[in-house]
C-alpha positions in Angstrom: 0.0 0.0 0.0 1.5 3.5 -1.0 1.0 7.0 0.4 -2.1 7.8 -1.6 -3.7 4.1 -1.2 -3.2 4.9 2.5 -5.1 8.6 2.1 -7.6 7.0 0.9 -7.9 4.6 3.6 -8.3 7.2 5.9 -10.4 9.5 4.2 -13.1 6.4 3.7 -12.5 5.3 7.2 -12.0 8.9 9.4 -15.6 8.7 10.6 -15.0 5.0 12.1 -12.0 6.2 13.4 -13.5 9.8 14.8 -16.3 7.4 16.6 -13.5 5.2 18.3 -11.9 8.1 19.5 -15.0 9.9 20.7 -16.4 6.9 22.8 -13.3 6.4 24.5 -12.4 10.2 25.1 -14.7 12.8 26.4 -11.7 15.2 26.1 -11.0 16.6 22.3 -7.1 16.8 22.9 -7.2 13.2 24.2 -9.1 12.6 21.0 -7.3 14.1 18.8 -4.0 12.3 20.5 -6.2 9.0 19.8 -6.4 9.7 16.2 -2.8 10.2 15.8 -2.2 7.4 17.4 -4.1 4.8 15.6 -3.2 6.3 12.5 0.4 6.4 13.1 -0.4 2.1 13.8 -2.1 1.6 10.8 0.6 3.3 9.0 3.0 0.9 10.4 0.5 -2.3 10.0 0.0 -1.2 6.1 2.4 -3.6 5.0 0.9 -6.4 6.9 -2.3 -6.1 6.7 -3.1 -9.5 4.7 -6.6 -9.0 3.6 -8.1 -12.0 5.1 -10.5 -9.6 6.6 -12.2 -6.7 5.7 -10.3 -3.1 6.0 -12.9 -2.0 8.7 -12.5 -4.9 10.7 -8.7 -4.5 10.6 -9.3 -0.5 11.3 -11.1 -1.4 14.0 -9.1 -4.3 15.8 -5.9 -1.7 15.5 -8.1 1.4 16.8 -9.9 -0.6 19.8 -6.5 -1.9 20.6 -5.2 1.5 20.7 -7.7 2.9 22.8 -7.6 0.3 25.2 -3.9 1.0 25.7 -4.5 4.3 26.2 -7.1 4.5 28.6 -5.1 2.1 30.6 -1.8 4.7 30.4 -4.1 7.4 31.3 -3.6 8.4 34.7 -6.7 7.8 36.7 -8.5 10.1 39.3 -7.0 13.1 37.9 -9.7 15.5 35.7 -8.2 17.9 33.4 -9.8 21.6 33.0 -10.9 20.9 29.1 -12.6 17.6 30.7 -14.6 19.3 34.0 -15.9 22.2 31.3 -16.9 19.4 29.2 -18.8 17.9 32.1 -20.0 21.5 32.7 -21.1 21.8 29.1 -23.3 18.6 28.8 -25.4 19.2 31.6 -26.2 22.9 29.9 -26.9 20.7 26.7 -29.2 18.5 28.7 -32.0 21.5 28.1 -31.2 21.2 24.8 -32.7 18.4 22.3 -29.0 16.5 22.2 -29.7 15.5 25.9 -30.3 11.7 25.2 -26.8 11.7 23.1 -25.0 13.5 26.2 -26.7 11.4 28.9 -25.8 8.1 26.2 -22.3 9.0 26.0 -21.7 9.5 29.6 -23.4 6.4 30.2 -20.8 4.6 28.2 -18.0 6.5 29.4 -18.7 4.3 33.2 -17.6 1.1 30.6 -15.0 -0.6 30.8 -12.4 -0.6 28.0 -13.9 -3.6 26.3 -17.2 -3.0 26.8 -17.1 0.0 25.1 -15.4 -1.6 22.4 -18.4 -4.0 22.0 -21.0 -1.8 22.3 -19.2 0.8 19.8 -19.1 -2.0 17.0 -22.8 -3.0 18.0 -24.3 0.6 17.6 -22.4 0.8 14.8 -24.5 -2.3 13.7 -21.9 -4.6 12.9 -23.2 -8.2 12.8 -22.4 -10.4 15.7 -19.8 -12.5 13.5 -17.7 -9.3 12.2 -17.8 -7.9 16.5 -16.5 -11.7 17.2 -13.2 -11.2 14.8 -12.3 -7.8 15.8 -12.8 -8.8 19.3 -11.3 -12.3 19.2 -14.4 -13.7 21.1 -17.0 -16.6 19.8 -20.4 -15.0 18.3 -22.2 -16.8 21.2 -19.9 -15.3 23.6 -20.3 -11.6 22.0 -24.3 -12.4 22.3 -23.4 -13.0 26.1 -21.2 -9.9 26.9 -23.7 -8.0 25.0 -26.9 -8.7 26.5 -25.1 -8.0 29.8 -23.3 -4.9 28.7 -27.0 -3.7 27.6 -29.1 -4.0 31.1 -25.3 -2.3 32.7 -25.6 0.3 29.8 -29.6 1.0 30.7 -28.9 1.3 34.6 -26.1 4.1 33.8 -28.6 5.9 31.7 -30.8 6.1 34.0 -29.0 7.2 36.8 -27.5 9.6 34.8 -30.8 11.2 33.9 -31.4 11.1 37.6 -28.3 13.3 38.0 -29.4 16.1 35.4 -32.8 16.2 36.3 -31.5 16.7 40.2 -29.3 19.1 39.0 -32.3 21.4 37.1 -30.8 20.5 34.1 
């Protein structure tokens, strides 16, 4: 693959990519850092990327793999400024018609790494057999993790809706 096949890649697949980074990031810098990131490993995996699979799935396996790493190097605890005015901002949004979005996204963000990973590729309606090869997992295990990952998923919504309406928000 050359330096314009590789463009193109990336121009097809930025959205995919853009989503990754937004799921596992609240915090544009840390997003943006993402990007660079797994871009900078695809560019490297170019060469060996053998095909068997489809370029998504491969985007995917590299970008989930990346965030994962990341968000385990992240320090924990510790909330920079960008990230508390982002928390600031969403619950001024939640009078706004994007509230179920915000209150989705921060229920996701209470994931774990690989949870949001799986429910990333299932909103982003993947079939069950393409979320079992990035993942490495059986389909019957990906049913599993899902169905749990859902009722977690619907309890964090909710209590987060608790927490803006309590707020007047």
């Amino acid at each position: 693959m050359n330096e314009g096949d590789f463009d193109k890649l990336v121009h097809e697949h930025q959205g995919l990519i853009w989503k990754l980074c937004k799921t596992f990031f609240r915090n544009e810098a840390d997003q943006k850092d993402l990007f660079q990131d797994i871009l900078y490993k695809l560019w490297k995996g170019k060469d060996s990327f053998q095909q068997q699979s489809r370029v998504s799935t491969w985007i995917y396996r590299v970008g989930l793999n990346q965030a994962i790493d990341k968000t385990r190097t992240k320090k924990k605890g510790l909330v920079s400024l960008s990230e508390a005015n982002a928390l600031n901002l969403a619950t001024e949004r939640a009078r706004q018609p994007e509230y179920d979005i915000e209150a989705l996204y921060r229920a996701i963000d209470q994931l774990k790494p690989l949870e949001k990973a799986l429910i990333l590729l299932y909103l982003e309606q993947e079939t069950y057999r393409d979320i079992a090869e990035v993942m490495g997992l059986s389909e019957k295990n990906v049913s599993v993790k899902l169905v749990r990952i859902k009722e977690k998923l619907k309890g964090y919504y909710l209590d987060v809706i608790k927490q803006l309406e309590q707020h007047g928000t």
